[in-house]
N, C-alpha and C positions, 0 to 999 in steps of 0.2 A: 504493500500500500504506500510504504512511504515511497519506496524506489519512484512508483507511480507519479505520487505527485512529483519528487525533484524530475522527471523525464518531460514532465508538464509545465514546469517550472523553465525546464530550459528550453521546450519549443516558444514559451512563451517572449522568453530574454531574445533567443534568435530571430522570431518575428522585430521584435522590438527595431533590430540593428538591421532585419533589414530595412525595417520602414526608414528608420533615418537616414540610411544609406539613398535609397531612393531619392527621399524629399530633399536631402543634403544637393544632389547630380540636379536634381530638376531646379534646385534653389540656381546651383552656381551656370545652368545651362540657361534659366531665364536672363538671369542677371549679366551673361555674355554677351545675350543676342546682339544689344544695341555698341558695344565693346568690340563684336566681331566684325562690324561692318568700317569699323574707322579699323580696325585692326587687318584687315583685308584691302583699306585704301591704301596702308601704308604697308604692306607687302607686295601691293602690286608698283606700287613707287619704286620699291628696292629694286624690282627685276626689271622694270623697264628706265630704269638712269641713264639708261643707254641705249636709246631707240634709235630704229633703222632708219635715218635719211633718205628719204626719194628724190628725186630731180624732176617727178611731174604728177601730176593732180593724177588722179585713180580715175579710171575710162568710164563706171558706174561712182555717183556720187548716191548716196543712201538717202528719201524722203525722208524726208525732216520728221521729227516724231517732236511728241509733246514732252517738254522736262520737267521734271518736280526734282524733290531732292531726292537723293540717291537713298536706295535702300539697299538690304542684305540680296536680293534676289539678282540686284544690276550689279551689284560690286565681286558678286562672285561668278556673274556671266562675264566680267570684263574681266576679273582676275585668270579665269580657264583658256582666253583668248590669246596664244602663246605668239600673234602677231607683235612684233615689235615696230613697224612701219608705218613712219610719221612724214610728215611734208616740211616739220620743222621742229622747234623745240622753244620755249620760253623762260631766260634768265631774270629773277630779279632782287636782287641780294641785299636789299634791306627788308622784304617780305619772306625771304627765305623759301622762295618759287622756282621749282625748277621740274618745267612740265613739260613733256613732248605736244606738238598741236597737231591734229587730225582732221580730219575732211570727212562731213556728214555729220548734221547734230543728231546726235539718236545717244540714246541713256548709257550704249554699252560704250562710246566714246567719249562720254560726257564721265563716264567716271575711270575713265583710264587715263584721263588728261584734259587738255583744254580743246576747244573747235574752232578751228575758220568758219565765223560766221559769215561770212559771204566769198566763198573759195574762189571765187571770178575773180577776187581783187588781187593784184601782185605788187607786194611793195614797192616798187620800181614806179611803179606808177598807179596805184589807186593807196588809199588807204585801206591797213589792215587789220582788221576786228577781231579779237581776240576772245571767245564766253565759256567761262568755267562756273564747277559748282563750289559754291561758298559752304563746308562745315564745320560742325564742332568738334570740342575736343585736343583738335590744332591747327592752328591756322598753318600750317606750312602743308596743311593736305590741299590738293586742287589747289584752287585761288582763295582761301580762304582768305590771306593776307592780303590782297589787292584793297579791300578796303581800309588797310589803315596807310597807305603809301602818302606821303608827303610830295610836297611838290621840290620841285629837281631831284629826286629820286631816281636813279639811272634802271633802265630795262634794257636788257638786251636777247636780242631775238637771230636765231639761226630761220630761215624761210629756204626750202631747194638747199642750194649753194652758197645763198649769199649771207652775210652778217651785216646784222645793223643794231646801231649804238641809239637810244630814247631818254629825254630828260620829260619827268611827268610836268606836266603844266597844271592840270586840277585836277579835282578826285570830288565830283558833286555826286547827291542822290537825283533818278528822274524816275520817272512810272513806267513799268514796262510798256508802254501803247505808245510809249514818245519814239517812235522812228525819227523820227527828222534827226532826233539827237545824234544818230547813226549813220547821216550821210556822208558820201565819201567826202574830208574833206584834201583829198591830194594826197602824192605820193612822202608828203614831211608828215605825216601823222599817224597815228598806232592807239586803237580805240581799246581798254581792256573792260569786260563787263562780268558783275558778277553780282550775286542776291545780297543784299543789304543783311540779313541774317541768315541764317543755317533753315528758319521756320518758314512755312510760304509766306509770301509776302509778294504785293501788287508793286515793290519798288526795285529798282536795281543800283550798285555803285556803275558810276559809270568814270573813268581813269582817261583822259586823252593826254598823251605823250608826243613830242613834236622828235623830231629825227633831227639826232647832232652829225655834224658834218666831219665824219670822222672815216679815215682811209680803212677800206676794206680789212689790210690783214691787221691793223691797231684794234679794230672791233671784233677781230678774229680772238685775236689775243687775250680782250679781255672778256669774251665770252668764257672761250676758256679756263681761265682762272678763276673767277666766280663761279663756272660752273661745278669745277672741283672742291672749292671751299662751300660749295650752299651740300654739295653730295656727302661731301663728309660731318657735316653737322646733321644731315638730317639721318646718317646711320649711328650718328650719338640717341638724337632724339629716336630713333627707331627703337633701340635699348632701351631706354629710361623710359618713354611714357607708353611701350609696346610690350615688348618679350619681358621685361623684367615685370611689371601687374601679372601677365598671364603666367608666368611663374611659381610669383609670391602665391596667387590663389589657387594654382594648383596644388602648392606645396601646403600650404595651411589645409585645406581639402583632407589631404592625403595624410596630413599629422593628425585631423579631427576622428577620420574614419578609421586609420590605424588604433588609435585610444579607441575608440566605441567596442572595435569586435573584441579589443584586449583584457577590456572590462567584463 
């Protein structure tokens, strides 16, 4: 009899631990979800620092799809996407931006990088529009930082082949319906656009940069050098505000659930 009850006694303990076990996984899996998806922007960051340069626009350009802010669903359709083939790339090193640009607004290139919002234009001669997604968490994901950029703030931009050097002129808010604010105006100008916050919102920053007059291989030069200084601060910050949290809570996890069954 007695046997009976301790036998009872310990199916009951072993329910016990698994339920906590469960609710523990399901606690630390909810609490990921929104974790995962900035944690998946900035791993697909890491593999693409170094996207493939094209020399000309893509023979199909993608109909334009509608954007919201990115979720887990678009950041891990753009994360499995092992293209790395961009038309350009975007420096800018007081924001801590360093984005390949692609051609087609659609959500899975909206969160792998930034878009040529109007791919027809070539720096050389039209002005060129630059629209990224603005999130939380950290601003050096997408264009999160475009909105705090100062004026004379240097950008520099690879497009094809060529490089070119940008000093920001303003950084006002307008409503998204304001097209006009987006017209070309000339091949001196570089529009950068992005959401006023991370939440929807009817507004957007809008950043117009004027083109410094600066010899090709000098803006070569210092594209590259910022581009090496913005990539190695952001694989610090990939550590510290990425791999090390999922970690720590793995590890605490793992010390809770170890105590439970040891008990």
């Amino acid at each position: 009899m007695i046997e009976k009850i301790r036998n009872g006694l310990k199916m009951k303990k072993k329910r016990l631990k698994i339920l906590i076990t469960l609710l523990t996984l399901s606690m630390l899996g909810v609490l990921s979800i929104p974790f995962s998806k900035y944690f998946g922007l900035a791993s697909h960051s890491q593999l693409i620092k170094k996207p493939d340069i094209t020399n000309t626009l893509p023979e199909r350009i993608a109909e334009p799809e509608l954007i919201e802010a990115p979720n887990l669903r678009d950041v891990v359709k753009s994360y499995s996407n092992k293209d790395k083939t961009a038309v350009g790339q975007v420096i800018i090193p007081s924001a801590s931006v360093n984005q390949p640009i692609f051609i087609g607004l659609t959500k899975e290139n909206m969160a792998r990088g930034v878009v040529s919002l109007f791919p027809k234009r070539q720096p050389d001669q039209q002005s060129l529009t630059l629209i990224g997604h603005h999130v939380q968490y950290d601003s050096s994901l997408l264009f999160g930082g475009v909105q705090s950029l100062k004026k004379h703030a240097d950008v520099y931009v690879r497009y094809f082949d060529e490089y070119y050097s940008y000093k920001v002129e303003s950084n006002r808010i307008i409503k998204e319906t304001d097209l006009a604010a987006l017209e070309d105006k000339g091949p001196n100008y570089l529009l950068l656009i992005t959401c006023n916050s991370a939440t929807t919102t009817p507004y957007r920053v809008l950043v117009t940069a004027k083109k410094v007059a600066t010899p090709s291989k000098k803006a070569h030069a210092s594209f590259t050098h910022q581009k090496e200084i913005i990539q190695k601060a952001h694989s610090k910050t990939y550590w510290i505000k990425f791999l090390l949290p999922l970690f720590f809570a793995i590890f605490l996890s793992g010390i809770f659930l170890i105590y439970i069954w040891k008990f």
